[in-house]
C-alpha positions as a printed Julia matrix, in Angstrom:
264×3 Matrix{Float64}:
  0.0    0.0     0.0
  2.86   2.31    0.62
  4.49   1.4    -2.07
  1.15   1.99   -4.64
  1.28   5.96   -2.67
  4.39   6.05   -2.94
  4.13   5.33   -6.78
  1.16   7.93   -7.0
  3.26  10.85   -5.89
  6.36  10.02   -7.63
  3.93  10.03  -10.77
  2.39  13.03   -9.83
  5.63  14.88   -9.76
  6.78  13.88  -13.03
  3.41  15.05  -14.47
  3.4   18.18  -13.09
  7.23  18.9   -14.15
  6.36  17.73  -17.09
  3.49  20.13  -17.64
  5.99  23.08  -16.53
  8.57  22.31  -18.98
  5.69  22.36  -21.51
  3.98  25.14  -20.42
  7.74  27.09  -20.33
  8.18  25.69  -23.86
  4.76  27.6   -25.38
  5.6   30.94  -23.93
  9.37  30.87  -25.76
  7.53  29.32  -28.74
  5.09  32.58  -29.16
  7.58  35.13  -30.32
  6.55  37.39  -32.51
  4.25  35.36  -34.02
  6.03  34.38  -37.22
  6.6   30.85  -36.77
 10.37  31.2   -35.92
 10.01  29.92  -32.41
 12.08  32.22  -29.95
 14.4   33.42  -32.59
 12.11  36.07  -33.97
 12.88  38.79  -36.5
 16.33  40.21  -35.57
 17.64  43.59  -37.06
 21.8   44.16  -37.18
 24.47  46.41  -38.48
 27.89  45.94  -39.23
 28.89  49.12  -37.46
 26.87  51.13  -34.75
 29.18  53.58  -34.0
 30.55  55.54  -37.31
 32.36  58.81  -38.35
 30.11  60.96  -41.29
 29.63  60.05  -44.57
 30.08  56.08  -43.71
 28.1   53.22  -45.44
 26.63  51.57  -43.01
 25.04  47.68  -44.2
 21.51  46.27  -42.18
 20.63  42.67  -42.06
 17.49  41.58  -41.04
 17.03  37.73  -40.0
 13.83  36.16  -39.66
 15.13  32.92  -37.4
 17.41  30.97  -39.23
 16.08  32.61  -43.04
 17.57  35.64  -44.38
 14.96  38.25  -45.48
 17.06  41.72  -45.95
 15.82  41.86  -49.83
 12.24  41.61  -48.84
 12.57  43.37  -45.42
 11.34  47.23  -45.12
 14.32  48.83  -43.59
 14.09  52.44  -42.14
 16.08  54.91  -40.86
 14.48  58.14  -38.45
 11.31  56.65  -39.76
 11.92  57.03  -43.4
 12.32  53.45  -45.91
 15.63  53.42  -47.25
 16.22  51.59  -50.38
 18.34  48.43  -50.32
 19.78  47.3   -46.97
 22.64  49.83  -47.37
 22.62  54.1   -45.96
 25.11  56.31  -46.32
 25.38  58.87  -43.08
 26.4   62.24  -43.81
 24.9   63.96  -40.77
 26.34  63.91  -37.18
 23.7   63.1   -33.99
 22.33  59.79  -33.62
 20.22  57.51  -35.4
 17.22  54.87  -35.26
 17.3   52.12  -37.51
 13.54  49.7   -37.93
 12.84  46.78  -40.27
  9.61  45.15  -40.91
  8.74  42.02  -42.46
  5.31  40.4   -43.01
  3.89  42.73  -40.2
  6.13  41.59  -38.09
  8.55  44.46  -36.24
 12.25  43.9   -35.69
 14.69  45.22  -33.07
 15.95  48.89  -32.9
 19.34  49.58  -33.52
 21.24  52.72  -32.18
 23.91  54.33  -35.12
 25.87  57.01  -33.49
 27.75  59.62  -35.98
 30.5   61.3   -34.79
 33.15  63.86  -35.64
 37.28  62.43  -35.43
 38.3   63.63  -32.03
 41.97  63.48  -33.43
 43.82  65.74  -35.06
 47.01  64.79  -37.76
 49.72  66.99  -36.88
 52.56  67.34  -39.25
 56.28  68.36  -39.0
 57.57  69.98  -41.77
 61.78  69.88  -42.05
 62.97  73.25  -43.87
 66.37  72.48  -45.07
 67.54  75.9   -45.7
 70.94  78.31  -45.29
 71.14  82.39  -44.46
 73.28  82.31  -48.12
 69.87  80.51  -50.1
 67.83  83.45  -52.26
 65.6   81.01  -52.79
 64.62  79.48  -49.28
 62.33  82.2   -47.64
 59.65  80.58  -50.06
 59.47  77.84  -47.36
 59.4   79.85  -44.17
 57.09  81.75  -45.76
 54.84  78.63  -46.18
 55.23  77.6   -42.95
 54.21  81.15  -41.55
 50.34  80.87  -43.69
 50.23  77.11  -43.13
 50.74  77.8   -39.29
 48.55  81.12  -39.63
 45.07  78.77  -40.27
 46.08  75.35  -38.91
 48.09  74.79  -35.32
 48.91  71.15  -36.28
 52.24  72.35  -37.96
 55.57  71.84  -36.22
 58.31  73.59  -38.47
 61.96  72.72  -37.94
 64.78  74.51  -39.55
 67.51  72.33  -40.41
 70.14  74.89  -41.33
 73.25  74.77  -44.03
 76.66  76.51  -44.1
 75.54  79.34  -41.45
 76.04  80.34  -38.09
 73.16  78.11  -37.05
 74.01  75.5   -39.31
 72.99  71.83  -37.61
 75.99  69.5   -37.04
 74.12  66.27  -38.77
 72.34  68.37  -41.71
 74.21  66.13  -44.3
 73.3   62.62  -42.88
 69.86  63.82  -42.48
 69.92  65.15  -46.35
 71.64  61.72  -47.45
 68.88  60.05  -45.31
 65.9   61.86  -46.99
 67.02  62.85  -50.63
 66.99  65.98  -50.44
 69.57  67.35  -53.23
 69.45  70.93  -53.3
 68.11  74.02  -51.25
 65.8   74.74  -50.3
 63.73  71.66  -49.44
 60.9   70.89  -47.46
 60.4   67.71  -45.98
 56.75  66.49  -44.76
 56.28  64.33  -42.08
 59.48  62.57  -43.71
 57.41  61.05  -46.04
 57.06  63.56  -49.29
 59.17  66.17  -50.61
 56.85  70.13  -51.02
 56.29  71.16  -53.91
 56.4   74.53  -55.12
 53.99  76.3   -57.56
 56.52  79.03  -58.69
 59.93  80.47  -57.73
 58.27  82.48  -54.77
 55.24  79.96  -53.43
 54.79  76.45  -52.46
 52.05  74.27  -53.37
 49.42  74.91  -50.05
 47.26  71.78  -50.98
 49.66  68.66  -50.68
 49.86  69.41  -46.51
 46.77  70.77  -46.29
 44.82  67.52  -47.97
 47.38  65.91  -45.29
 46.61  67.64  -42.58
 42.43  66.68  -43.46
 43.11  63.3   -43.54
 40.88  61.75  -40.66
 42.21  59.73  -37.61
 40.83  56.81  -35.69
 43.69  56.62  -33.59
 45.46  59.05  -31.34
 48.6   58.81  -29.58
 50.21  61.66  -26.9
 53.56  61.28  -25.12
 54.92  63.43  -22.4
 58.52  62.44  -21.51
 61.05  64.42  -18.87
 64.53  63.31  -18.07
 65.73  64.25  -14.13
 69.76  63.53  -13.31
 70.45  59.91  -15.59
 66.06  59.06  -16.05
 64.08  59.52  -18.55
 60.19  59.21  -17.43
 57.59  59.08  -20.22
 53.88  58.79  -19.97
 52.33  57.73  -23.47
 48.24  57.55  -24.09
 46.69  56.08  -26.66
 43.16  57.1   -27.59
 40.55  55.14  -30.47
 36.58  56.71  -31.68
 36.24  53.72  -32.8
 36.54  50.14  -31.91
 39.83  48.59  -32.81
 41.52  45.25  -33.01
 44.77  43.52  -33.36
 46.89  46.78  -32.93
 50.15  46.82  -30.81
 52.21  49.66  -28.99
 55.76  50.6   -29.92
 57.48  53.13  -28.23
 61.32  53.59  -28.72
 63.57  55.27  -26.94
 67.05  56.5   -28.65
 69.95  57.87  -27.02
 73.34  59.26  -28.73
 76.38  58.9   -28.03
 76.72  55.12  -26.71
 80.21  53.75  -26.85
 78.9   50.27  -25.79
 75.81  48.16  -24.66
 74.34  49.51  -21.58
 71.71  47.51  -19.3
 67.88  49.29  -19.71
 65.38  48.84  -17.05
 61.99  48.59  -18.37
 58.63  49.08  -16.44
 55.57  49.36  -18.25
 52.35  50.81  -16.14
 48.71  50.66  -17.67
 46.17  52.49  -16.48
């Protein structure tokens, strides 16, 4: 007799776990009412965070089935056509699909402006004796005069100020006659005449956006050198690695460094 109630209840309790796990089972199963089970209609982007004038690309899934080409996509409220918006205006943005009646997720865009600037040093190889060098300084001086991102050095020839390792440096670099301006050591300036250089190669430089910025502070007290170096990203990055160098002249033989890296 035991044994038949203790049968009974051990029944019970499977039945009514059993009813649970279906009843659990109906409420994922609803959806949205497509079919899909719990998977529903599911709206994404391959990039949700974006400087202007970026192409941004919507897919909208409908469980397991693709349906972007016959999905109503819409951005601020407005269809766009395709699965595929270009955003030229900074501020954020709401993105909707709808298939079949049925409503997908929202997903956030945000626009933004670069937040870093490219700077540029421009290398003046010049000489008190050249006629023909104040054409550079004088490019510096209206380059400077509308954009603070230029760092002029003089690197001076067969004058009182003349710099000891001007001639490796113009071996290094190429440069062959005066005067010549170096940018970012990476491209000779041009010039448009005898008396002007050509103001859109460093400007169209100097425009160039930036996803990346980088800032170093160094001092040196007695024999150390103490450097603090920040690195800065808009937008999500991957698979990039800090190098930081650190030169001395002068070394007659190997010396021992101490290293120690601290990050904040």
């Amino acid at each position: 007799m035991k044994t038949a109630n203790f049968l009974k209840i051990f029944l019970l309790l499977v039945a009514v776990t059993l009813t649970s796990c279906s009843s659990e089972s109906t409420d994922d199963g609803g959806g949205n009412g497509n079919g899909n089970g719990n998977q529903g209609l599911v709206l994404s982007a391959d990039k949700t965070r974006v400087y202007e004038n970026t192409i941004v690309t919507f897919t909208v899934m409908n469980g397991t089935v693709n349906v972007t080409s016959q999905a109503t996509i819409s951005l601020d409220g407005t269809p766009i056509t395709g699965n595929t918006v270009l955003l030229d205006t900074v501020g954020s943005k709401v993105v909707t699909a709808e298939y079949n009646g049925d409503s997908a997720n929202n997903v956030d865009i945000e626009v933004i402006v670069p937040s870093y600037s490219t700077k540029m040093i421009i290398e003046d190889y010049t000489g008190a004796w050249c006629g023909w060098c104040p054409r550079i300084s004088q490019g510096i001086e209206d380059l400077g005069a509308s954009n603070s991102n230029v760092i002029a050095i003089a690197v001076h020839n067969g004058d009182s100020m003349v710099f000891p390792f001007e001639g490796q440096m113009r071996q290094r670099f190429g440069v062959s006659g005066f005067p010549t301006g170096i940018l970012n050591r990476d491209q000779s300036w041009n010039s448009v005449s005898g008396d002007a250089m050509n103001m859109t190669q460093p400007i169209s430089y100097l425009n160039v956006q930036k996803e990346v910025g980088v800032a170093i502070n160094s001092s040196i007290t007695n024999n150390t050198l103490s450097a603090s170096i920040r690195v800065g990203f808009d937008l999500d990055q991957s698979g990039l690695s800090l190098v930081v160098y650190a030169l001395e002249n002068g070394l007659s033989k190997h010396k021992g460094i101490i290293q120690t890296i601290m990050e904040e």
